[in-house]
N, C-alpha and C positions, 0 to 999 in steps of 0.2 A: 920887835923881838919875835922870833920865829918860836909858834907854840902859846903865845901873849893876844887873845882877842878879846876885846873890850876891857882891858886890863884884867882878865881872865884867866889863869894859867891852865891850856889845856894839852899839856904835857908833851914829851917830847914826839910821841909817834905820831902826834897830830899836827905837831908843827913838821915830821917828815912829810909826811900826807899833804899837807896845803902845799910846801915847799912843790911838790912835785906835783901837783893840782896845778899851780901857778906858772912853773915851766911846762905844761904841754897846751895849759890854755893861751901864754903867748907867742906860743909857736903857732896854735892852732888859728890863734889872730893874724899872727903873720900870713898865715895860708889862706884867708876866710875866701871863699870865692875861687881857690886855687886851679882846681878840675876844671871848671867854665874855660877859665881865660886860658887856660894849657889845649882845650879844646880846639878856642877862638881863634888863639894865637900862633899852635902851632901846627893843630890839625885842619884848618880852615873852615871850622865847621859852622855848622847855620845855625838859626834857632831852633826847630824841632833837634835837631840832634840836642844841643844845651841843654831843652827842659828834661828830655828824655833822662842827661845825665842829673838833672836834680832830681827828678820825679824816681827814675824804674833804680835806679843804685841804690838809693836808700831803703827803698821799697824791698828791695831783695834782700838786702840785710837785713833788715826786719822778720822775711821769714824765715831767713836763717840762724836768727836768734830766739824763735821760739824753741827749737830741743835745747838748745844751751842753758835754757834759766834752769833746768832742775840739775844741771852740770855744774852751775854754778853753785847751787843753793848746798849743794853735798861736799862742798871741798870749800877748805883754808883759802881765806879770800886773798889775803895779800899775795901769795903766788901766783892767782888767776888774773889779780891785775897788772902785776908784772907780766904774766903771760900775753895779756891782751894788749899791751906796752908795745912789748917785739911786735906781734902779729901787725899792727900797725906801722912800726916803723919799718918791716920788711917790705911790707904792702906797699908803702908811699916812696921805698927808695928806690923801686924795679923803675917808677916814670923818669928821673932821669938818667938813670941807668940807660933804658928802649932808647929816651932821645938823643942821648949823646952815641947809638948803634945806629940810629935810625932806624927802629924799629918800635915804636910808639905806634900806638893806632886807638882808635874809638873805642871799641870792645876791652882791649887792654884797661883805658879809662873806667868804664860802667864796670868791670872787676873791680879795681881796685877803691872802687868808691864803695861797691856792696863790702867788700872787705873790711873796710874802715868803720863803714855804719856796724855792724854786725858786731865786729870788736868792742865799738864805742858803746853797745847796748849792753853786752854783758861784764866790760869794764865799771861803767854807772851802777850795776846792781850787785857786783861784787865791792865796789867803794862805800857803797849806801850803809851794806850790812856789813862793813869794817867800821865804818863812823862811829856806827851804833853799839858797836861791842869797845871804840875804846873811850868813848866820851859819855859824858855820863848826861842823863835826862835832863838836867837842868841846863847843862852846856848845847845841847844841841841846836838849838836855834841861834846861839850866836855862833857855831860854827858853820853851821848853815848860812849864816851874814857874810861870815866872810869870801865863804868860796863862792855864793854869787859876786860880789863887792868884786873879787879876783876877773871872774869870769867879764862882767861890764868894762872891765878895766881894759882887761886886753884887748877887747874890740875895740874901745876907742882909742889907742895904742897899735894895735896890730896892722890893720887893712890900711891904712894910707903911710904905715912905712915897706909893707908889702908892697903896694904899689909902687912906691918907687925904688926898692930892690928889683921887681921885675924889668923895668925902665932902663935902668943900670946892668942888669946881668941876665937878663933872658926872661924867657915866662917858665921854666924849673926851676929858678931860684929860692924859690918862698916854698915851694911843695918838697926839697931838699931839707930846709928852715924847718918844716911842720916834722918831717921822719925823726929827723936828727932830736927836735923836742919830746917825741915818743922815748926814746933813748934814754936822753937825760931823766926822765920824769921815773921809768923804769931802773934806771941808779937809785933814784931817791928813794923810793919804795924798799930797795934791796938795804938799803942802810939802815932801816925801821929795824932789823931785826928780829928774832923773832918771840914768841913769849909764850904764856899759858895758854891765851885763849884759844879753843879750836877754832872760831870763825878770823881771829888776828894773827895767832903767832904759828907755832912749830906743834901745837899739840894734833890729836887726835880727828879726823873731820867728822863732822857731826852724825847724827846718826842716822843711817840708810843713806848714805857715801857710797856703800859698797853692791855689786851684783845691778842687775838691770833697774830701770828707771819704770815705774809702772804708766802708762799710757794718761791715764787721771791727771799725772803730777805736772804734765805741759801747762793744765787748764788753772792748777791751782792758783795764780797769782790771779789772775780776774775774778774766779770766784771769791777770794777776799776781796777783792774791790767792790765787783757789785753785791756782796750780799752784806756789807757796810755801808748804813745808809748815807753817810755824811761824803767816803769815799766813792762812792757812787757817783751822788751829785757834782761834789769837784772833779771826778776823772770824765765822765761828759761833758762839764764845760771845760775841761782842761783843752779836750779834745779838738773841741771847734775854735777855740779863740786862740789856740795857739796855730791851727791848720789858716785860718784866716786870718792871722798877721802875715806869717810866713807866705802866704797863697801871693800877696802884694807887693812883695821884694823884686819879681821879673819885671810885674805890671810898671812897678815905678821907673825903672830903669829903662824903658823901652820909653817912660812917657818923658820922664826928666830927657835921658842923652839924645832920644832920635827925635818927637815931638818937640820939644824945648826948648834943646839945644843946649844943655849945658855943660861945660867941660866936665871928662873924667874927676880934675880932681876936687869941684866943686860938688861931684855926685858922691864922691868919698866922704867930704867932710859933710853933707846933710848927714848920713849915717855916724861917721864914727865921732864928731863932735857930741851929740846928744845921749853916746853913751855914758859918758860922765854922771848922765843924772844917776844911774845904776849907783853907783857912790852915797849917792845920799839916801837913794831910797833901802838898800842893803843896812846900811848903819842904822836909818831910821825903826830897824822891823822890829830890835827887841822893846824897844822905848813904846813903842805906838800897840803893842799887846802887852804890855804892862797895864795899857794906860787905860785902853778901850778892849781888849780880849779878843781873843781871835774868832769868833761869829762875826765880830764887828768888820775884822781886816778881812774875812772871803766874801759879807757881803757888800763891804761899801768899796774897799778897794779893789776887789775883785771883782765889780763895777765898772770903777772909774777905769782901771784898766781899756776897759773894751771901748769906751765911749768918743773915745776919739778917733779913731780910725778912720772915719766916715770924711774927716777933715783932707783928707790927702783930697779928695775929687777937686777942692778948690786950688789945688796947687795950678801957680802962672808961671810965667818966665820971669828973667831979671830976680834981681835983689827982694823982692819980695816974697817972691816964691819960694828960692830956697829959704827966707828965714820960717816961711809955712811949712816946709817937709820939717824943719828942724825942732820947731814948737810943737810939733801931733808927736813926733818920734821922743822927744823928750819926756813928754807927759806919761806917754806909754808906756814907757822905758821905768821912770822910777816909779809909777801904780807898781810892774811888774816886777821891779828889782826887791821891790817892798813885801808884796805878795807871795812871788817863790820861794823865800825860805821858811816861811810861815807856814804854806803847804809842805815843803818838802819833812818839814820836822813833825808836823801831825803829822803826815805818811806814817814816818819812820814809830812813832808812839803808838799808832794804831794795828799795825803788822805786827806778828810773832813774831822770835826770833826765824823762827825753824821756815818762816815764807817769806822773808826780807826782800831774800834777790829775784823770786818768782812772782813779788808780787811789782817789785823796781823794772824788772823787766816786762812785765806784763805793759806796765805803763808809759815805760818809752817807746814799744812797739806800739801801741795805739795810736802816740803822740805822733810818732813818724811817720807811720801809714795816715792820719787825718795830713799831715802835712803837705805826705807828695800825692794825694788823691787833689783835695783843694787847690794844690798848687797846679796840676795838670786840667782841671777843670778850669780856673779861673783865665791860663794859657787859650782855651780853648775858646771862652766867652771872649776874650779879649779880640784871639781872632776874627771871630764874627760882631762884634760891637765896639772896637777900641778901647784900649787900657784904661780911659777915663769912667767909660761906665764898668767895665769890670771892676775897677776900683769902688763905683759907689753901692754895685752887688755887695760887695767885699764889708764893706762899711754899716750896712744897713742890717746883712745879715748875724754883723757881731753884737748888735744891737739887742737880739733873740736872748744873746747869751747868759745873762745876767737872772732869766729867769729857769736855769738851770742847776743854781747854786744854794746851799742848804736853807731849809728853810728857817722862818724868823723864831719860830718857838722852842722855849727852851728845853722842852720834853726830846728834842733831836740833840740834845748836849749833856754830858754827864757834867758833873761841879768840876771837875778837875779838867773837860776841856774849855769850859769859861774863862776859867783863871790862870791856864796854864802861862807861865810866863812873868803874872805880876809880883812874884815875889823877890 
């Protein structure tokens, strides 16, 4: 029942909000990889162009969501996420629009990818700080479950029925599929209505909304992060262990389909089979800080997270191999599925209201510049040493990680983040 999580009734605006969570994240699974193959397949382009469109697209949206967070932070959220809805699905419907003109080109692409990113950063920090004004502090972590729970879903749901929508009806098939779910998801928003809150409904936007944005206010989301120690800690290792997962996504694919030789749709399902685990480990997150408290789940899970990675280097060919991409990416998967909403909801506890989306923002900009930095470096290493040892730079250096994360004593935790959760 939509609004019903963990047998939980977390009312109706939150059952809009997942509702429309869950239609652009299977859209956006449908399209996962979109840009590449539209490049691949229909601009003919190589690999430097490719990485270029993972790496500098993202990368530019990123800077251009830094004035946005105090734009966001001053104004009624659920209109800025509908806003950021369109902006996206206009964005993503111009490519086949150009290709059915014939006028698609590369440049066009790395637009509309900075667009998307850019959108997608201040959509997340104006969603963040709706959560949190309609759901109440005890609920937050299992709503937090759910919408990773959503998010693992659609991946391993999305990209190998995208792949063979593309098969069937072109390579804009699925990047049509992803606009068209911006849409929908922006209906669903619009149906929430609206209410009292200034940061939820139709009321008033918060205060200093109005007149110029002072120069300081860009900065302010980081300096809550770093001048909180525990937020500190987690948003440096957030930083690397997410930039070196991500970094190893081209590496494998070059090692699996062109060293290997495995077919496409066997290199789908190492990926999108294993997102399943996400399923267990999301459900698993309120149980397991009930049980053990959340020190316990950033230092041991947010651990175990990282520790597998290093395993890809042994990946062979044949049947064995892939069920080894599939066991490292599984383990990874639910550590992380378990992990992310356990962070995301300390996040959301430890921010003011008045810095929610400045400091959500702050944070996916970092995460996505470590992402396409690492990922353009690792491209590079690979060039000159092969994807197998870039892989095991990759692996060894996530290994660092782990001692980046708060430390063991309980003078770094108030009573109420020990316990949070077990009751």
């Amino acid at each position: 029942m939509v609004g019903m999580v963990g047998n939980r009734p977390l009312g109706r605006r939150f059952g809009w909000l997942w509702a429309s969570y869950a239609v652009s994240a299977y859209g956006s699974g449908l399209g996962f990889g979109a840009l590449p193959l539209v490049a691949v397949l229909a601009l003919h382009a190589g690999p430097a162009e490719v990485s270029a469109l993972a790496a500098v697209g993202p990368a530019v949206g990123a800077l251009i969501a830094v004035p946005l967070a105090p734009w966001v932070e001053f104004r009624r959220k659920r209109p800025v996420m509908i806003m950021m809805d369109l902006v996206r699905f206009a964005a993503m419907a111009t490519i086949p629009v150009a290709y059915a003109l014939g006028w698609l080109g590369f440049v066009h692409l790395l637009v509309v990818s900075a667009v998307v990113a850019a959108a997608k950063i201040a959509f997340n920090a104006a969603s963040g700080a709706y959560l949190k004004a309609i759901v109440s502090p005890d609920d937050l972590l299992v709503a937090n479950a759910r919408f990773e729970s959503t998010n693992w879903s659609s991946i391993a749901v999305g990209p190998p029925l995208g792949g063979a929508a593309i098969g069937l009806l072109g390579p804009v098939a699925t990047v049509l599929a992803d606009a068209l779910s911006y849409l929908l998801s922006a209906l669903g928003l619009t149906a929430i209505g609206g209410g009292a809150s200034a940061v939820g409904g139709k009321g008033p936007a918060p205060v200093g909304g109005k007149g110029p944005v002072r120069a300081g206010a860009l900065l302010d989301g980081w300096r809550h992060i770093l001048g909180h120690p525990v937020l500190r800690s987690l948003y440096l290792n957030n930083l690397l262990v997410s930039g070196l997962i991500m970094a190893t996504e081209p590496l494998l694919a070059v090692l699996l389909i062109r060293q290997l030789g495995f077919p496409p749709w066997q290199y789908g399902l190492a990926f999108a089979a294993p997102c399943l685990g996400g399923l267990v480990g999301s459900r698993l997150a309120r149980r397991v800080v009930a049980r053990f408290g959340r020190p316990w789940v950033f230092r041991t899970v947010g651990t175990l997270r990282a520790v597998w990675l290093i395993g890809l280097v042994f990946v062979g060919p044949g049947v064995v191999g892939l069920v080894t991409v599939m066991v490292v990416e599984l383990a990874i998967i639910i550590n992380m599925s378990l992990y992310t909403p356990v962070l995301a909801t300390y996040r959301l506890e430890q921010t003011p209201e008045h810095l929610v989306a400045r400091t959500l923002t702050a944070w996916s900009i970092g995460q996505q510049t470590s992402i396409a930095v690492l990922t353009a470096l690792a491209g590079l290493l690979a060039d000159a040493t092969g994807p197998r040892a870039a892989l095991a730079v990759a692996g060894l250096l996530i290994l660092i990680t782990p001692l980046l994360l708060p430390r063991r004593g309980r003078a770094v935790w108030t009573e109420r983040e020990l316990f949070r959760g077990a009751s």
